[in-house]
C-alpha positions as CSV (number, residue, x, y, z in Angstrom):
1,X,-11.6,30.2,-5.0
2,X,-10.7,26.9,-6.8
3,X,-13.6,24.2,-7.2
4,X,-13.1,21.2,-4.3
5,X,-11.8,18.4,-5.5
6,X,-14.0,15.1,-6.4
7,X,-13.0,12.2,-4.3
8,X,-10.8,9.6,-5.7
9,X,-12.9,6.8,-8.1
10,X,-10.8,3.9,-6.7
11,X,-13.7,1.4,-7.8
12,X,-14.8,3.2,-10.5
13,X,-14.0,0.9,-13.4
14,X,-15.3,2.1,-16.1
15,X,-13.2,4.9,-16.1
16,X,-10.2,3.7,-18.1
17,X,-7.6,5.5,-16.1
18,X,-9.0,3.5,-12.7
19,X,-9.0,0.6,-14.8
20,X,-5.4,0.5,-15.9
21,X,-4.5,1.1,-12.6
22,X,-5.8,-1.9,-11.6
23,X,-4.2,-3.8,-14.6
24,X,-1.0,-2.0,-13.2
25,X,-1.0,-2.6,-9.6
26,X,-2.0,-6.2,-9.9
27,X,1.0,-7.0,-12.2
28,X,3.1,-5.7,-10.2
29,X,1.8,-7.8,-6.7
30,X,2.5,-10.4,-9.0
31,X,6.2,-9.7,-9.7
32,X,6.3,-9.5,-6.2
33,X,4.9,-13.0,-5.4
34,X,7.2,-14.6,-7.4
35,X,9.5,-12.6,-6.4
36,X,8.8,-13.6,-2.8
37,X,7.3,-16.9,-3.3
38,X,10.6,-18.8,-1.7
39,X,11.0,-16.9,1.5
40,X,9.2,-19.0,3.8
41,X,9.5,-22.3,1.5
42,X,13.0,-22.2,3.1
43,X,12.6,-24.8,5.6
44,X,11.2,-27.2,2.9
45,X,14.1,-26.0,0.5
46,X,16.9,-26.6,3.0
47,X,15.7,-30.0,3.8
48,X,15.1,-31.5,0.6
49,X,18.9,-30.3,-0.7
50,X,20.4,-30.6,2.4
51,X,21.5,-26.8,2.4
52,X,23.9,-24.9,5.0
53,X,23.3,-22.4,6.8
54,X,25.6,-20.4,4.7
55,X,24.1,-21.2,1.6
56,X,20.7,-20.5,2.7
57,X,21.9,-16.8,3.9
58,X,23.3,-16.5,0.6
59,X,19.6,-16.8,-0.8
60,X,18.9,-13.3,0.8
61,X,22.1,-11.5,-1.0
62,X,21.4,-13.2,-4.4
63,X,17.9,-12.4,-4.8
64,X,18.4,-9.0,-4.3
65,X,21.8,-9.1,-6.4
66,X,20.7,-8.4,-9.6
67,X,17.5,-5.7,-8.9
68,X,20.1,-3.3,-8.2
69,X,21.5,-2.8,-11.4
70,X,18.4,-4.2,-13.4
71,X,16.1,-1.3,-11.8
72,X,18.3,1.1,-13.6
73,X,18.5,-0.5,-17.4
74,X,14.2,-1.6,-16.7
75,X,14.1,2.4,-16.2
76,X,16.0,2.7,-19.9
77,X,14.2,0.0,-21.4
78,X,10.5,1.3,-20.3
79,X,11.3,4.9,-21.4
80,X,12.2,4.1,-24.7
81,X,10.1,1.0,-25.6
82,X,7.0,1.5,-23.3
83,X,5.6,0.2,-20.0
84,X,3.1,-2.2,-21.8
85,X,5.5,-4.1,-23.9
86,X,8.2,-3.7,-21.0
87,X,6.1,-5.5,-17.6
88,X,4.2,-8.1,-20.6
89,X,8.3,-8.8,-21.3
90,X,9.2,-8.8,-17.6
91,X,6.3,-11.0,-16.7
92,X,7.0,-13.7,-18.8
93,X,10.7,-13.9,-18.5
94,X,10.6,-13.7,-14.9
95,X,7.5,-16.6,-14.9
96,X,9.8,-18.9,-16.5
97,X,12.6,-18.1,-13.8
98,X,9.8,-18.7,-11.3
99,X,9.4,-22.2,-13.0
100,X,13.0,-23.2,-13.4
101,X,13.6,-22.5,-9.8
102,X,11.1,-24.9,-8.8
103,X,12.5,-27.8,-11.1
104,X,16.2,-26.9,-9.7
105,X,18.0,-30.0,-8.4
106,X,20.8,-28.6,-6.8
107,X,22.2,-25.6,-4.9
108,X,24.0,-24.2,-7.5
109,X,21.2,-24.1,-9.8
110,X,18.6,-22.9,-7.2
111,X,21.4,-20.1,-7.1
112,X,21.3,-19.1,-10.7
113,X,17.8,-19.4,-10.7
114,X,17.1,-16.9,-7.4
115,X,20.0,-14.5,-8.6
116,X,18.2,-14.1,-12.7
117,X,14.5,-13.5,-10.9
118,X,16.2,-10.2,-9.4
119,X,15.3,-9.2,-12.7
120,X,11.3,-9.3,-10.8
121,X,12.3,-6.8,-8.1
122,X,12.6,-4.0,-11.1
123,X,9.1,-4.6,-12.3
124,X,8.2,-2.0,-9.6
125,X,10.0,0.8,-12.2
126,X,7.5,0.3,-15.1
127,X,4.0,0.9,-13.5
128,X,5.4,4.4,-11.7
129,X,5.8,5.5,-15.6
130,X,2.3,3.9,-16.8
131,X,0.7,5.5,-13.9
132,X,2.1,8.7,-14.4
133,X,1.4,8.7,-17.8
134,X,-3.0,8.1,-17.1
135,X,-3.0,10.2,-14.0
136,X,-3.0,14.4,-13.7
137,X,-0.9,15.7,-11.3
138,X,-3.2,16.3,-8.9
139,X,-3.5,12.7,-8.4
140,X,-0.5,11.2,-9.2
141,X,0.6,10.8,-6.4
142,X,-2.8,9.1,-4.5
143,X,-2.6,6.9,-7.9
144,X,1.2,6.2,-7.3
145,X,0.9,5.4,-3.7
146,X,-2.0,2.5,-4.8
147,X,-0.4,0.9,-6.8
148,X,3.1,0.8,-4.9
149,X,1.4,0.1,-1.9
150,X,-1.1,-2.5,-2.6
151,X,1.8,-4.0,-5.0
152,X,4.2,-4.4,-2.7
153,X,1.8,-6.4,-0.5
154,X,2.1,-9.9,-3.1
155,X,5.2,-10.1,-1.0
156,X,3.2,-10.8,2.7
157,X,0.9,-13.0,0.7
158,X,3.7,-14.8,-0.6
159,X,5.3,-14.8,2.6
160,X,1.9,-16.1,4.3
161,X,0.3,-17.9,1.7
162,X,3.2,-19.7,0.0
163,X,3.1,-22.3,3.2
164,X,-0.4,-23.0,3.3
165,X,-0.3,-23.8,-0.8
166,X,2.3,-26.4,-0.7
167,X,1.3,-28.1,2.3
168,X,-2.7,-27.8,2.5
169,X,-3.0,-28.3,-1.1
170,X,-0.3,-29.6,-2.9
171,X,1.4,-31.8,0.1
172,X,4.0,-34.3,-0.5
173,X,7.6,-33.8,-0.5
174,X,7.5,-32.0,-3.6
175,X,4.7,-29.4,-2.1
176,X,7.1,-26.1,-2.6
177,X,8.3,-27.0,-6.3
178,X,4.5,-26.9,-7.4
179,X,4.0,-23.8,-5.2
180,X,6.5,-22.1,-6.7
181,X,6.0,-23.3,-10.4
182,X,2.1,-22.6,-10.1
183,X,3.1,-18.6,-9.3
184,X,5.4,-18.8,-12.6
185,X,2.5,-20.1,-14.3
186,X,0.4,-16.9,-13.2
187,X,2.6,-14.4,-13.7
188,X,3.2,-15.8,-17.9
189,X,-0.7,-16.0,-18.0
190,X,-0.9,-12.5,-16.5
191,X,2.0,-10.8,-18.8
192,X,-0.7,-12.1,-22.0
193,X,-3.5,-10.3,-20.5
194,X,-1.8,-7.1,-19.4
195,X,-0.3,-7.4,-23.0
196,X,-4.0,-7.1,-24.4
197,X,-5.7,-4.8,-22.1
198,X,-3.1,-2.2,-21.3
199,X,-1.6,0.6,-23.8
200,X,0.8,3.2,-22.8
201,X,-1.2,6.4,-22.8
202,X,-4.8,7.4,-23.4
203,X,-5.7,7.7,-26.4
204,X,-4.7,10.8,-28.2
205,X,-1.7,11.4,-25.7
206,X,1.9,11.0,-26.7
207,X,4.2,9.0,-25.2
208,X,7.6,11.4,-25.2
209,X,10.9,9.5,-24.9
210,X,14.5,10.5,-24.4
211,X,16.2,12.2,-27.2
212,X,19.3,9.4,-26.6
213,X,19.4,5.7,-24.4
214,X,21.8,4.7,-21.9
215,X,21.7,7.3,-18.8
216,X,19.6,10.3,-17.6
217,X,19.3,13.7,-19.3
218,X,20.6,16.5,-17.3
219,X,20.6,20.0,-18.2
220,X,23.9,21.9,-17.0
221,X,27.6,20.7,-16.5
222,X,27.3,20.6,-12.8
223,X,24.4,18.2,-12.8
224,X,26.8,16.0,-15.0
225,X,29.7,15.7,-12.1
226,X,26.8,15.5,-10.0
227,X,24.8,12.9,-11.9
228,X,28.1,11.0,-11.8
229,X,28.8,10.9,-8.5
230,X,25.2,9.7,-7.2
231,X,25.7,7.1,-9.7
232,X,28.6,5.5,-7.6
233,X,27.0,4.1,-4.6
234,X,24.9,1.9,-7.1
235,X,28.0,-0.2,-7.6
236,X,29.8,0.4,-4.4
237,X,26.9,-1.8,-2.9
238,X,27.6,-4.5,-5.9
239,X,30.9,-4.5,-4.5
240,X,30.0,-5.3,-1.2
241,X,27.1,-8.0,-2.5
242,X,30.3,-9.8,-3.6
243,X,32.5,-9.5,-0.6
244,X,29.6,-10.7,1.3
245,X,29.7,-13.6,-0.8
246,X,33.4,-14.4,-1.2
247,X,35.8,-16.5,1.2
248,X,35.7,-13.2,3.5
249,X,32.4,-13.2,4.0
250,X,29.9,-16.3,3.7
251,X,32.6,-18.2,1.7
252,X,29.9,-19.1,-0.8
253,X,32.1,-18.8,-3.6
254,X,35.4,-18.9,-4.4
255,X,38.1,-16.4,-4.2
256,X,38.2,-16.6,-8.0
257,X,35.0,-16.1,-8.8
258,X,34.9,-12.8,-5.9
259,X,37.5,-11.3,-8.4
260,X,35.5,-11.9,-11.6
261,X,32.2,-10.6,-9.8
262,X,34.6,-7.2,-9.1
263,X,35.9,-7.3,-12.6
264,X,32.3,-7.3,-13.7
265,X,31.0,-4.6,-11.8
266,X,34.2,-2.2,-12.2
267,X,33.1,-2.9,-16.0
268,X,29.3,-2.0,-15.5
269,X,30.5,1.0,-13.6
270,X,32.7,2.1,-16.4
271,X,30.3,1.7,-19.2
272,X,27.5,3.1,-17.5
273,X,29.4,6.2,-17.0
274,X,30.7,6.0,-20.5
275,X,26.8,5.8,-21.6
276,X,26.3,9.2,-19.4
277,X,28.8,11.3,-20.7
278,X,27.7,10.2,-24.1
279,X,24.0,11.3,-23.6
280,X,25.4,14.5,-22.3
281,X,28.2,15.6,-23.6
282,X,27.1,18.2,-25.9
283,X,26.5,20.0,-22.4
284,X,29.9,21.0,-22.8
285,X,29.2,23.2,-26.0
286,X,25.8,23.7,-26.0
287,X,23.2,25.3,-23.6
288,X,19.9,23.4,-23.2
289,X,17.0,26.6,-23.2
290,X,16.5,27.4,-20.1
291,X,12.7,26.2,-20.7
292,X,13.6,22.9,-20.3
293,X,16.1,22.6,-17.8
294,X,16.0,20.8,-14.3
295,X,17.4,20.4,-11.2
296,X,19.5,17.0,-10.8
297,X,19.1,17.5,-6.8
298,X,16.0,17.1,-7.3
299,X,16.6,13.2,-8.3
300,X,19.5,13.5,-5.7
301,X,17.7,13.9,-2.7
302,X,14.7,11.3,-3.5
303,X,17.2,9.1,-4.1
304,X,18.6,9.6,-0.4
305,X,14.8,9.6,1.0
306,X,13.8,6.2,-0.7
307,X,17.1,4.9,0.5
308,X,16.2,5.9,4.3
309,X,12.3,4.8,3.9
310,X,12.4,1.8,1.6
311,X,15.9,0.6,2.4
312,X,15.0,0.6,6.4
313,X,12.1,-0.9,5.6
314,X,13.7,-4.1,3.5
315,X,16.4,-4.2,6.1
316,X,13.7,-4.0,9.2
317,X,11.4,-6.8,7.7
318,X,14.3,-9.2,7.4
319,X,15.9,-9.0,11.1
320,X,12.5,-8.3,13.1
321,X,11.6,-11.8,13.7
322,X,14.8,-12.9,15.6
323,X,15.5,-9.6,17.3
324,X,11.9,-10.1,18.5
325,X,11.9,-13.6,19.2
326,X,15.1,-12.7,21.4
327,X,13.8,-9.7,23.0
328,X,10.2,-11.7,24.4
329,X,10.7,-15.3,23.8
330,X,8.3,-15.6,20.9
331,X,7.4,-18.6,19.4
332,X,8.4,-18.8,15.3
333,X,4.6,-18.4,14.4
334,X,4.2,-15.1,17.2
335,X,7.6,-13.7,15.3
336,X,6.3,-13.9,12.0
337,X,3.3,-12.1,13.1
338,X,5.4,-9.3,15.1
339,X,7.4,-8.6,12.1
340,X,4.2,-8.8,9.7
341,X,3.2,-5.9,11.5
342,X,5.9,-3.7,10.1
343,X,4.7,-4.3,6.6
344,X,1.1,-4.7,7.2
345,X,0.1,-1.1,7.0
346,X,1.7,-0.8,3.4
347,X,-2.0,-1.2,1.8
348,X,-2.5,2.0,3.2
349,X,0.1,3.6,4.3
350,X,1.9,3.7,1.0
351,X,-1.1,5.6,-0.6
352,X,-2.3,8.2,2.2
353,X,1.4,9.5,1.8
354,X,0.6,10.1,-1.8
355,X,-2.8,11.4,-1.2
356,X,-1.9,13.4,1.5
357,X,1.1,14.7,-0.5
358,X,-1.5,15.9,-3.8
359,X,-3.5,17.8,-0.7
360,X,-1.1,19.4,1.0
361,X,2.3,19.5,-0.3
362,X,4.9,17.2,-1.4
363,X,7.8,18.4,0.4
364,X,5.8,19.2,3.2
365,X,5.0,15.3,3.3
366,X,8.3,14.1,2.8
367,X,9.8,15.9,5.5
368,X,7.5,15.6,7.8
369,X,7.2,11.6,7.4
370,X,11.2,11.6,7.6
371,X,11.4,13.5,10.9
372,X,8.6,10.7,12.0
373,X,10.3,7.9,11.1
374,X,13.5,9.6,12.6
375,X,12.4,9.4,16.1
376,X,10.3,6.0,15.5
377,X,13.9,4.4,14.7
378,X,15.5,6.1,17.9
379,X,12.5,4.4,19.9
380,X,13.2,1.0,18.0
381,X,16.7,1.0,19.0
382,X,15.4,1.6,22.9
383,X,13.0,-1.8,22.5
384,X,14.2,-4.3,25.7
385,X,12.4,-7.3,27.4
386,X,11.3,-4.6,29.7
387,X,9.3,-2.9,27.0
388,X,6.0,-5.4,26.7
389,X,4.9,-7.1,23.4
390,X,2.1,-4.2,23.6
391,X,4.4,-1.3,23.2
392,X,6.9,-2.7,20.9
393,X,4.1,-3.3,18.6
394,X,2.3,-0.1,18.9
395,X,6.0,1.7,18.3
396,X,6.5,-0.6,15.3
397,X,3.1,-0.4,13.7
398,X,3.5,3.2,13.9
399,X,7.1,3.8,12.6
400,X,5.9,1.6,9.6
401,X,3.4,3.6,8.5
402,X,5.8,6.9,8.3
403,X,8.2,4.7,6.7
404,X,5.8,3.6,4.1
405,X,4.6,6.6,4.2
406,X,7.5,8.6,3.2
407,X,7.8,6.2,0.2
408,X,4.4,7.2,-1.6
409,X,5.7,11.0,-1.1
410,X,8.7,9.8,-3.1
411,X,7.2,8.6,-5.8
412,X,4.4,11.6,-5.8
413,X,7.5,13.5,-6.7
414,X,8.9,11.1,-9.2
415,X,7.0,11.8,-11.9
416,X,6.9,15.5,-11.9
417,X,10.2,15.9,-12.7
418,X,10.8,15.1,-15.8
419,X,8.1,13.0,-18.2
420,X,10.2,11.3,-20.5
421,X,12.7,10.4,-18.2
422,X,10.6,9.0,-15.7
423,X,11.1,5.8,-16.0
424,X,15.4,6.4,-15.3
425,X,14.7,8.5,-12.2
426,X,12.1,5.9,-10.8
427,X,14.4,3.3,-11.3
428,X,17.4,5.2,-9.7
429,X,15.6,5.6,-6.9
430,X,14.3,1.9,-6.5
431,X,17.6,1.2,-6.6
432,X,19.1,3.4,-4.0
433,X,15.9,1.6,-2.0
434,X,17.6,-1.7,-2.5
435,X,21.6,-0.1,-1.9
436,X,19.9,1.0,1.3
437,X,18.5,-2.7,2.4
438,X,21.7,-3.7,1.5
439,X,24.0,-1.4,3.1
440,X,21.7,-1.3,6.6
441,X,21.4,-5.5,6.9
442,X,25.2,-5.5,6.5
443,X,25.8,-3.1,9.3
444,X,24.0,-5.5,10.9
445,X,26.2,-8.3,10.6
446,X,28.4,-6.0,12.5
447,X,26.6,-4.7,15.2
448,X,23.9,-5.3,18.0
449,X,20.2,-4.8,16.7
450,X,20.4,-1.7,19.1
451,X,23.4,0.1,17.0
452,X,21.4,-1.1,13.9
453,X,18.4,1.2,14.8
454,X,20.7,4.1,15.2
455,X,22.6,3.6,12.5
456,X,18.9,3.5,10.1
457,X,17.8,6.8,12.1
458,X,21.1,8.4,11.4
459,X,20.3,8.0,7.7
460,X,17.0,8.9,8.0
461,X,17.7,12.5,10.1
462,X,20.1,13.0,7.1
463,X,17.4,12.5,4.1
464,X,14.9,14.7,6.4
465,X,17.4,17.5,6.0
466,X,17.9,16.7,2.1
467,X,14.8,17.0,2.1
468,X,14.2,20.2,3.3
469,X,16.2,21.4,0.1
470,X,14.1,19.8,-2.3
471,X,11.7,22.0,-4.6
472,X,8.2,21.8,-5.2
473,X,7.1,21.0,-8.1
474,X,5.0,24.1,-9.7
475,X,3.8,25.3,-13.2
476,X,4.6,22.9,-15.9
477,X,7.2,20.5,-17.3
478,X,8.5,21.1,-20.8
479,X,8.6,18.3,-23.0
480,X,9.6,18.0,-26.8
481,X,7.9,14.8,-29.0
482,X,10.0,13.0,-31.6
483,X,9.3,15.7,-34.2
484,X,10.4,18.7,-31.8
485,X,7.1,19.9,-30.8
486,X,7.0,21.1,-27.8
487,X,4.4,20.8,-24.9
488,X,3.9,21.7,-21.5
489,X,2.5,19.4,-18.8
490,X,1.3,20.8,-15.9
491,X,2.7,19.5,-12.2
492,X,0.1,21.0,-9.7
């Protein structure tokens, strides 16, 4: 009979693992307040500038634009550099964004300035490899779902908070601009002190990189085609972003420009694949020992989940205020709260998937919080004036927390794959989160909120039965260090 596990030390700080998870998950609620920090400053935005309509839509495409693609080269970067040097990097840059984007003086440079602090949405890719790096694998996933969970909620603060600092205390017309340029401020203060009290694993560990930069390791020929097919929806969405934004769509810019954003991406998309084959092309004459070989549906089929769970969940968040304001005839403050209650259970949500997922079973998790979230959708999509404010909250509140949920039994998964590569597969995955968002809330320009709910339960039946095919992580990982020593890491 195995010995019971000791409880999590959440506030246990003088352990140094609980410690640099607190560094960890508070840099990355940062990312996300900056990240954030303009949402509901739009009002104030719009006035000063005298935006459009149009252009103030086009806010919501550009500033999740660039996280797409920069989620995948952050995962590159932070595998072969390190997650300390990586999120002090990230911090900083993106704290100058922050900054410029307050002292912007016109639309088009507001526009520059939201599309380059996409480049904060990635951040999220760095801490899942720190964390996995301090934390056994019995409670990687408890330590995963923390700090993605209680991360991700800088964005309500900065949705909530953001108001209150530029009117209560700042004031004046110019209330945002210091809003906004005081969170830059933080984050480049924050990126020196994570810099000085964070290192990349404990001491005496290694820290095991890929063997070559540029795309994911795989370890047979068919994962190749494979690994190159999964890798086209990341651009297909790119595509899209720029329809959305052309004379077809929101007619923000020209039909010039469109082309050279489709130029651009058909180039990303080319050399991205170019990097793959390189990394693996000695597949074709050379078998990797069957020691340290892996299975690329593994990556496949998280990817699918975190689309259905974090994708709805983006796409959810940014349509529930009107559709509930229309439903009951909710005042703008009683929408904002209706809708905060879909992300509101994140704190905890987030990490009693990954908890519940080290007790009991990853896949079991997964697939159990997708076949929730299934049926909470297919309620969602039944929500009329009929319904009551009561019920449509209690159906919401609970769909969320399957949804967010499902997303710390992702990423209790992610790291116990592959260690050296962790970085890469977390990154794919956020970004299939974001393709998701993306592909859902333009569906939705399409169709009625009802079709919308569907459509997002649809996807989600589909990732449940993925998910059914996915394996369990047991035994060890092999991993070979710089010199060709070889070690094995345990995942269970």
């Amino acid at each position: 009979m195995s010995a019971p596990r000791k409880p999590f030390p959440l506030f246990n700080v003088s352990e140094p693992r609980i410690r640099l998870l607190h560094f960890t998950w508070l840099a990355f609620f940062i990312t996300f307040l900056i990240w954030f920090a303009h949402v509901s400053l739009m009002p104030f935005i719009k006035a000063e500038l005298a935006l459009t309509d149009a252009q103030v839509k086009a806010f919501l495409i550009l500033n999740v634009a660039l996280t797409i693609p920069a989620r995948i080269l952050i995962g590159i970067l932070v595998d072969r550099y390190g997650p300390r040097l990586a999120y002090s990097v990230l911090l900083a840059v993106c704290g100058a964004l922050c900054i410029g984007f307050a002292l912007a003086q016109t639309f088009e440079q507001l526009a520059v300035m939201r599309f380059l602090l996409g480049l904060t949405g990635a951040g999220f890719v760095i801490g899942i490899r720190l964390v996995s790096e301090w934390f056994p694998a019995r409670e990687v996933g408890i330590a995963e779902g923390i700090y993605g969970g209680w991360g991700n909620f800088g964005a309500a603060i900065a949705k909530i908070g953001m108001p209150i600092l530029a009117v209560s205390v700042f004031g004046g017309e110019f209330g945002w601009r210091y809003a906004v340029a005081l969170m830059g401020v933080i984050a480049i203060v924050y990126s020196v002190i994570f810099y000085k009290n964070v290192s990349d694993t404990p001491k005496g560990a290694t820290y095991f990189k890929p063997k070559k930069a540029g795309g994911l390791e795989v370890t047979s020929k068919g994962d190749l085609v494979f690994y190159l097919l999964v890798n086209l929806p990341i651009y297909l969405i790119l595509y899209v972003l720029a329809w959305r934004l052309s004379p077809a769509g929101l007619k923000i810019i020209s039909h010039e420009f469109a082309l050279a954003c489709y130029v651009v991406v058909t180039g990303l998309l080319v050399w991205q694949s170019w990097k793959i084959w390189q990394v693996n092309r000695h597949l074709m004459t050379t078998d990797v020992p069957r020691e340290q070989r892996y299975k690329f549906k593994q990556v496949a089929i998280l990817n699918l989940a975190y689309l259905a769970c974090f994708g709805s969940e983006i796409a959810v968040v940014s349509m529930l205020p009107l559709f509930f304001g229309a439903t009951f005839g909710l005042s703008p403050m009683a929408m904002g709260l209706m809708a905060g209650s879909f992300t509101i259970m994140n704190i905890v949500a987030r990490p009693g998937g990954g908890y519940i997922s080290d007790r009991i079973g990853r896949r079991k998790v997964l697939v159990g919080c997708l076949a929730a979230q299934t049926v909470g959708y297919l309620l969602l999509s039944n929500v009329g004036a009929g319904w009551g404010v009561a019920l449509a909250i209690g159906v919401t509140l609970v769909t969320s927390i399957f949804v967010q949920a499902a997303c710390g039994a992702v990423y209790s998964i992610v790291p116990l794959i592959q260690r050296r590569m962790t970085g890469q597969i977390a990154g794919m995955a956020g970004a299939y989160g974001n393709v998701g968002g993306v592909l859902f809330l333009t569906v939705l320009s399409f169709v009625s909120p009802q079709i919308f709910f569907y459509v997002i339960a649809g996807m989600s039946a589909l990732a449940f039965l993925a998910a059914n095919f996915i394996d369990e992580p047991r035994g060890h990982m092999v991993e070979v260090d710089e010199q060709g020593n070889v070690q094995l890491i345990a995942v269970e």
